[in-house]
ROTI-190529 format. One line per 8 residues: number of its first residue (from 1); their letters; for each residue x, y, z of C-alpha. Coordinates in nm, 4 decimals. Layout:
residues N
NUM> A> X/Y/Z ~ ...;
END
This chain:
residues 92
1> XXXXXXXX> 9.5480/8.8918/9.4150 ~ 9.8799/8.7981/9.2821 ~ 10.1774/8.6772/9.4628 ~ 10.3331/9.0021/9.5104 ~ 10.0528/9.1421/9.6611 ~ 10.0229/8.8658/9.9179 ~ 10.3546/8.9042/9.9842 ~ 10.3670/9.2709/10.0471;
9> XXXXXXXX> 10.0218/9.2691/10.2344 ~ 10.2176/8.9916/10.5114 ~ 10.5337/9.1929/10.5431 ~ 10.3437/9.5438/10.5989 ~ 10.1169/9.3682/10.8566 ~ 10.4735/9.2117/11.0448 ~ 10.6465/9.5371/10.9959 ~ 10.3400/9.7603/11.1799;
17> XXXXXXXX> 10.2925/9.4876/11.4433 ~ 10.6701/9.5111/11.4884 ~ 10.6503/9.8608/11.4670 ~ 10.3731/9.8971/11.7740 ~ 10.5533/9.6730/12.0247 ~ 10.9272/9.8057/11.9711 ~ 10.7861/10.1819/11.9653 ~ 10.4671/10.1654/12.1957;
25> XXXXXXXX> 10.2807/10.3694/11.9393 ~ 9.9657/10.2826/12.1014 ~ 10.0518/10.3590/12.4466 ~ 10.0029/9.9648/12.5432 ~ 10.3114/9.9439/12.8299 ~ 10.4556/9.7008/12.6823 ~ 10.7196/9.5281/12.9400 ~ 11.0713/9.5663/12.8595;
33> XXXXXXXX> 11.1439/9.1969/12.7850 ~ 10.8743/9.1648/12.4945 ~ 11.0411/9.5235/12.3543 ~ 11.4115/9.3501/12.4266 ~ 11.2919/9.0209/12.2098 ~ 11.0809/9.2205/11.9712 ~ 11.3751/9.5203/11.8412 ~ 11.5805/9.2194/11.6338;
41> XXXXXXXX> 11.2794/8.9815/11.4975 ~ 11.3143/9.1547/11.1735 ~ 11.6532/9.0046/11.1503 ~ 11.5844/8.6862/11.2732 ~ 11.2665/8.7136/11.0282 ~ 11.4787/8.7821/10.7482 ~ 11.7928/8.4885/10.8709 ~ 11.4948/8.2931/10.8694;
49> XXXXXXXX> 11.3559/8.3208/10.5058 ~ 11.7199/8.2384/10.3689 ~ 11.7456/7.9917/10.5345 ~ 11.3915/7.8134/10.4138 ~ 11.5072/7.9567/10.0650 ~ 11.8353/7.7780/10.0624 ~ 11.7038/7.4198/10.1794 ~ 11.3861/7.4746/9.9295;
57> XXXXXXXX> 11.6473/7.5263/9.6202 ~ 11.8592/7.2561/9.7803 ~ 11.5508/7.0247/9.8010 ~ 11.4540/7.1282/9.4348 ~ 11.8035/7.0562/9.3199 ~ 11.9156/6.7094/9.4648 ~ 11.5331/6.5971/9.3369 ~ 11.5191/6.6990/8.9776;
65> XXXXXXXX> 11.4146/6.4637/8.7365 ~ 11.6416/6.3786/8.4403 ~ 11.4351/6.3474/8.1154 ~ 11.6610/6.0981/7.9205 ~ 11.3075/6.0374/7.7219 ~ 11.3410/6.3965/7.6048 ~ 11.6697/6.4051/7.6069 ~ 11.6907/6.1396/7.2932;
73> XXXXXXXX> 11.4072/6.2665/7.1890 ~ 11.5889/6.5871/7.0935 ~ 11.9046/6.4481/7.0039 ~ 11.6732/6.3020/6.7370 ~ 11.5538/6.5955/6.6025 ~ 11.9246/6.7727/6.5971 ~ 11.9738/6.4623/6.3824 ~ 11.7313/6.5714/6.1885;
81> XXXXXXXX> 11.7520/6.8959/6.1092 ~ 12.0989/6.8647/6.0467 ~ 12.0050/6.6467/5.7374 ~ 11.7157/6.8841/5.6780 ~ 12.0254/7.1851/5.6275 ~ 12.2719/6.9558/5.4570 ~ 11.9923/6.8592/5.2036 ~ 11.9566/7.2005/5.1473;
89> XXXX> 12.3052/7.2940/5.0651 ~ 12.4708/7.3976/5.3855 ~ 12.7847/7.2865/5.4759 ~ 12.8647/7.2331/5.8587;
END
């Protein structure tokens, strides 16, 4: 099962559990309280996610690795194709 099908299965199951308690679609009587809390967890749901997204990128971000191995590592081979072209007759 991929990602997006994980993902789709979860939000269909919170959106129909959601659904049931705000709407009593199963004839449950469900106290007014739980149906007061339950008509804006979708937005709090969704305040939620951006807010996990945001510190995960901001996480990501302040620990990325520089690569200064790779980095001269390329610079070399700039170098040398640049000789490799000029060898050949191109001039830069």
């Amino acid at each position: 099962m991929t990602k997006l099908v994980e993902w789709l299965v979860g939000v269909t199951a919170v959106l129909v559990a959601w659904a049931m308690v705000s709407f009593d679609l199963l004839g449950l009587s469900v106290p007014e309280p739980y149906r007061d809390v339950a008509w804006p967890m979708p937005l709090y749901l969704l305040v939620s996610f951006g807010c996990y997204s945001l510190a995960t990128v901001g996480y990501r971000v302040a620990t990325f690795n520089d690569c200064e191995e790779a980095a001269r590592e390329l610079q070399e081979q700039i170098k040398e194709a640049k000789e490799d072209l000029r060898k050949k007759g191109l001039k830069m």
